[in-house]
C-alpha positions in Angstrom: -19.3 -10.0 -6.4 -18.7 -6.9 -8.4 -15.9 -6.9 -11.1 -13.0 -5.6 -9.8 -9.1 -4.9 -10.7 -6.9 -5.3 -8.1 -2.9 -4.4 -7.5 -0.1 -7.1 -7.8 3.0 -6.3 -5.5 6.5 -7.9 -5.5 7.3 -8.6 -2.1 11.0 -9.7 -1.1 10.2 -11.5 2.0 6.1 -12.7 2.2 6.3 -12.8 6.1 7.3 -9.2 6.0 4.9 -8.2 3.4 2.1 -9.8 5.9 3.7 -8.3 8.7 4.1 -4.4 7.7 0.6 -4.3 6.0 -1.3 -6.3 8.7 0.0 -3.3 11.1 -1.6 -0.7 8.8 -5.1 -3.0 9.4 -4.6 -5.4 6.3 -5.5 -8.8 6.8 -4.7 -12.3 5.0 -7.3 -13.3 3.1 -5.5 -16.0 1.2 -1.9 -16.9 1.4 0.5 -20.1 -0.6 4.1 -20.5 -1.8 3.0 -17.9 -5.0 0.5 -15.4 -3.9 -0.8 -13.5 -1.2 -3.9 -11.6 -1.0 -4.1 -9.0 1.9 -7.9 -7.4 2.3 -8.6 -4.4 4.4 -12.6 -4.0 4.1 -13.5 -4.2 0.2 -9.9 -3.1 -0.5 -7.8 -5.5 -1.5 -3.6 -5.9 -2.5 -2.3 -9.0 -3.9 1.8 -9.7 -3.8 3.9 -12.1 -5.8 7.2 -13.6 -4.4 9.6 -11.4 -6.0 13.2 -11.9 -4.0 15.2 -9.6 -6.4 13.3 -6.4 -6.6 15.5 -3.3 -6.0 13.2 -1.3 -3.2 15.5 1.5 -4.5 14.3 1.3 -8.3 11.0 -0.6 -8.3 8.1 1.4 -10.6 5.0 -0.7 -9.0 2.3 0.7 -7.5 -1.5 0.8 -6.7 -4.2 3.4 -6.5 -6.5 2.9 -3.7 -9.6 4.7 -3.2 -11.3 6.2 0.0 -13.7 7.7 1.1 -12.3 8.9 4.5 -8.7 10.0 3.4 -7.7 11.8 6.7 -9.0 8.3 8.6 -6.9 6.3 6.6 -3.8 8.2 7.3 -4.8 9.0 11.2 -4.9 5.2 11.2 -1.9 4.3 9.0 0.2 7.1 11.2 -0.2 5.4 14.2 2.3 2.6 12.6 5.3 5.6 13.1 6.4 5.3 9.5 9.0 8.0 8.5 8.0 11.0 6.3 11.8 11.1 4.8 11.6 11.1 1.1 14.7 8.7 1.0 13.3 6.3 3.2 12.2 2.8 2.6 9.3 2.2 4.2 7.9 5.6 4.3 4.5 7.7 4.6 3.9 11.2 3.4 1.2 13.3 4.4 -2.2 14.8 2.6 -0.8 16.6 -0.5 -2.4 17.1 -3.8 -1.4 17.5 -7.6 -2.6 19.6 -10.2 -6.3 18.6 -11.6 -6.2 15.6 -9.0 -8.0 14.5 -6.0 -6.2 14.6 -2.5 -3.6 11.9 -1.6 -1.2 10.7 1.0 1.0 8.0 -0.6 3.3 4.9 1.0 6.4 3.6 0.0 6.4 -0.5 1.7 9.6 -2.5 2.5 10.1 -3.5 -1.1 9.7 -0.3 -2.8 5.8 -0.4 -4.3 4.1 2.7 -3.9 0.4 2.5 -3.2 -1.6 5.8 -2.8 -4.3 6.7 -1.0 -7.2 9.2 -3.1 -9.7 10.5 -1.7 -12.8 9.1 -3.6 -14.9 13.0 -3.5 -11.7 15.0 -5.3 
């Protein structure tokens, strides 16, 4: 196995956590009372039971890395997220920052924000 670094998530409610990303194609790869590890592929998002987290004000978040951006959203679209910027869950489209790669980004049920880059930008 290569090193790796991988994203630690607050989730509120684990069966919702397992719920909401297993319908974007994440599956459980290992699951007890303290931690979760969902893997889609070689990508993987680990959660911690975190009851209290304000979806509202919560600052985590994860990078992940692609190399078929407009798959990943086609695919994570089909889930019929809102695009509202006030909305909690919700899923923008393809935009992109100054002097960065391409990105959609997703706000989950508790407030983390994961983004999606394109690995070629």
């Amino acid at each position: 196995m290569d090193d790796r670094i991988t994203a630690n998530l607050p989730s509120r409610n684990v069966a919702v956590t397992v719920d909401f990303h297993g319908a974007l194609g994440f599956d459980v790869e290992f699951q007890n009372d303290d931690w979760l590890n969902l893997q889609r592929g070689p990508r993987e998002l680990e959660f911690f039971p975190h009851p209290t987290v304000d979806p509202r004000s919560s600052c985590f978040s994860a990078c992940v890395r692609v190399d078929d951006l407009d798959g990943w959203l086609a695919a994570w679209k089909t889930v019929g997220l809102p695009s509202n910027s006030t909305a909690t869950p919700r899923l923008t489209n393809i935009f992109q920052l100054p002097d960065a790669p391409q990105m959609f980004a997703l706000a989950d049920p508790d407030g983390s924000l994961p983004r999606v880059l394109d690995n070629g930008g």
